[in-house]
VEXZAPA-567866 format. One record per residue: residue in one letter; x, y, z of N, C-alpha, C in turn. Coordinates in steps of 0.1 Angstrom, whole numbers, plus 5000, padded with zeros to 4 digits. Layout:
aXYZXYZXYZ/...
//
This chain:
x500849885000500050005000500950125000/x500550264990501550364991500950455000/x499350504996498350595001497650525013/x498050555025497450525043495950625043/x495150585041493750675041493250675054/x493450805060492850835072491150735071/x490650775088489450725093488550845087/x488450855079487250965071485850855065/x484850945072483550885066482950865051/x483450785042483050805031482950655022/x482550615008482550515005483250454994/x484150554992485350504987486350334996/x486750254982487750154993489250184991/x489550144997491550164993491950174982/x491550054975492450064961491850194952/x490750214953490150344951490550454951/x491050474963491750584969492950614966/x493750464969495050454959495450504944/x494550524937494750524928494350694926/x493550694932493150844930494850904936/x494950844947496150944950497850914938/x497950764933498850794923498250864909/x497250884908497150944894497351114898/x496751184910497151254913498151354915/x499151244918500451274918500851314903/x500751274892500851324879500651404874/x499851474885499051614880499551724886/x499351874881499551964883498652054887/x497152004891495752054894494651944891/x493751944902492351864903491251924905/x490151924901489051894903488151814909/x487551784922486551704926485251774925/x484651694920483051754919482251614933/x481851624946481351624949481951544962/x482351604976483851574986483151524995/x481551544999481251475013482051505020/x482651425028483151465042484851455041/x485051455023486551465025487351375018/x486751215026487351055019488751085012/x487651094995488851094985489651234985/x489051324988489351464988490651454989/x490851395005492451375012492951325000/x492751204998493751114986494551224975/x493851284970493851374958494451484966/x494551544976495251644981496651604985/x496351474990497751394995498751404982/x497651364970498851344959499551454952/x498151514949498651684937499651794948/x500451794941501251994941500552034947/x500252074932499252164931497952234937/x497352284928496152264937494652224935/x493752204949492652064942491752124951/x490552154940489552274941488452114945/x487852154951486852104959485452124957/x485152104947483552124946482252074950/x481552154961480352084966479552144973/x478352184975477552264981476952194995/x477852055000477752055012476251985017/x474951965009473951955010473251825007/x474151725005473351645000473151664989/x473651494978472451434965470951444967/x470451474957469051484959468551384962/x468751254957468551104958469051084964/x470051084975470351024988470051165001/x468951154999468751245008467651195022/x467451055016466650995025467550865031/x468450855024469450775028470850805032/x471950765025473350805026473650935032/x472551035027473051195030472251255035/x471151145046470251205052470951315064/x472451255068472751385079472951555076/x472851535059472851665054471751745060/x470551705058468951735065469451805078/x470351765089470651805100471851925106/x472451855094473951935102475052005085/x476052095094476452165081477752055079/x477551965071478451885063479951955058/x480052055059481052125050481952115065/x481552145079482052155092483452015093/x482651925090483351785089484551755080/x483951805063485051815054486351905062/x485552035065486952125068487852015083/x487651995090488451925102488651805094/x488351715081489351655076490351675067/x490051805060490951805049491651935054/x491052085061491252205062492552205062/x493652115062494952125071496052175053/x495352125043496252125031495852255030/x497552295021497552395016497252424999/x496952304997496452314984495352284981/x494652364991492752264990492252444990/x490952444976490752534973489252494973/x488652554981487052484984485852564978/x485352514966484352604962482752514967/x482252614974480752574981480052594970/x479952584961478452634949477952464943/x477052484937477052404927477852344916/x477852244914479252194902478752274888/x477752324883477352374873478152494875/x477752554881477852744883479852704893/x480452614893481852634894482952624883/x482052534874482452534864482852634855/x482352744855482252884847483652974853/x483952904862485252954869486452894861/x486352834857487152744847487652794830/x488552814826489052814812488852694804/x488852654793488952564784490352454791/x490252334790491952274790492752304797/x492152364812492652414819492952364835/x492552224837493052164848493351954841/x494151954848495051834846494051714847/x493651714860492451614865491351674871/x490051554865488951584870487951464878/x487351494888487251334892485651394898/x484851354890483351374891482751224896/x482351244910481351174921480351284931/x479651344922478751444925477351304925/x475751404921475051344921474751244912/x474551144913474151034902473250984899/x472051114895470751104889471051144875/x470751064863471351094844471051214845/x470451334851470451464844471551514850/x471651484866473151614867474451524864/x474451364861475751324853475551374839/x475051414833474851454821475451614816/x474651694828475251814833477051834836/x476851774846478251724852479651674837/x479351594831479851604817480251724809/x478851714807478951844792479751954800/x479952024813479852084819482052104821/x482451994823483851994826484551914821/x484251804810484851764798485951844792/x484851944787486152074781487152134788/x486752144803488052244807488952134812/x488451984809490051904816490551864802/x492251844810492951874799494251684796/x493951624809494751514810493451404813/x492851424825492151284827491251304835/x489951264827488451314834488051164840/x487551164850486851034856486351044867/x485350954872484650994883484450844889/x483250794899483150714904481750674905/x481450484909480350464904479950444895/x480550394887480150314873479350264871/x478850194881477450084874476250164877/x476650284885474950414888475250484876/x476150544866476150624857476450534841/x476650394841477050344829476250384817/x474950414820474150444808474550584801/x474750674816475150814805476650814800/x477450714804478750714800478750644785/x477950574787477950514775478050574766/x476850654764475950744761477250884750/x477750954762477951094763479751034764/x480750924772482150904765481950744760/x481750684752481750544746482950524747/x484250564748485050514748486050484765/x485150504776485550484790485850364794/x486950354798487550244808487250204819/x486850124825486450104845487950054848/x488350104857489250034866489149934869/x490649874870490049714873490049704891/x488949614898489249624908488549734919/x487849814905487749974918485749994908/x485750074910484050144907484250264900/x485750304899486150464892485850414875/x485650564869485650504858486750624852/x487450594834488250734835488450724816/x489050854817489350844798490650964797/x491550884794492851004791492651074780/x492851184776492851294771494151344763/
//
């Protein structure tokens, strides 16, 4: 094992993580679209320089809102991220929506993108069309078998990891 993953609440597994954090390391800037309480966040902060913008409005999937992210309903979620991750100096935390953070973005202008936001086909669809363009080495996200239809769909030519639930496409 290279990447030791703290006791963070999330549903990412090791090799998951691992991987997120060696590909990371290759990069020069990331994107996460959607950090919950952090999990992979660390991985990806562990690994990049650089720096690795954080996208999430803290609130809960709309679809797991009765489930997985019912604590959203209760408490401010973002409290938790910050006491796991707050410590990196290369963690750039945008609270908005992944749509409207996007527009913050230039064309081809970050290295990695790792989209595990909501996984209902309209905001993976969103979530696509949305930051495809501005990455410039290697877009992927997680959850494969909840998004396979729009991937199909919108990259036909995506790879799953072997071993993990990530999915990804070099660029």
């Amino acid at each position: 094992m290279i990447y030791k993953p703290p006791d963070i609440e999330g549903w990412m597994s090791v090799s998951e993580l691992e991987w997120l954090f060696l590909r990371a390391r290759e990069m020069r800037s990331v994107v996460e679209i959607g950090c919950w309480k952090g999990k992979s966040t660390h991985a990806l902060l562990s690994g990049c320089p650089g720096p690795v913008f954080a996208v999430d409005h803290f609130k809960g999937s709309e679809n797991e809102l009765h489930g997985a992210h019912a604590e959203a309903k209760k408490k401010d979620i973002s409290l938790d991220f910050i006491s796991n991750v707050g410590m990196f100096k290369n963690l750039v935390l945008m609270r908005m929506e992944s749509t409207e953070a996007a527009k913050y973005f230039r064309e081809k202008s970050v290295d990695m993108i790792f989209i595990d936001g909501c996984h209902k086909e309209d905001a993976v669809r969103k979530d696509i069309s949305c930051w495809l363009p501005i990455c410039r080495r290697l877009f992927c996200g997680h959850d494969t078998e909840m998004v396979k239809g729009v991937l199909k769909d919108m990259i036909p030519n995506f790879k799953k990891i072997n071993g993990t639930s990530i999915w990804s496409i070099e660029l």
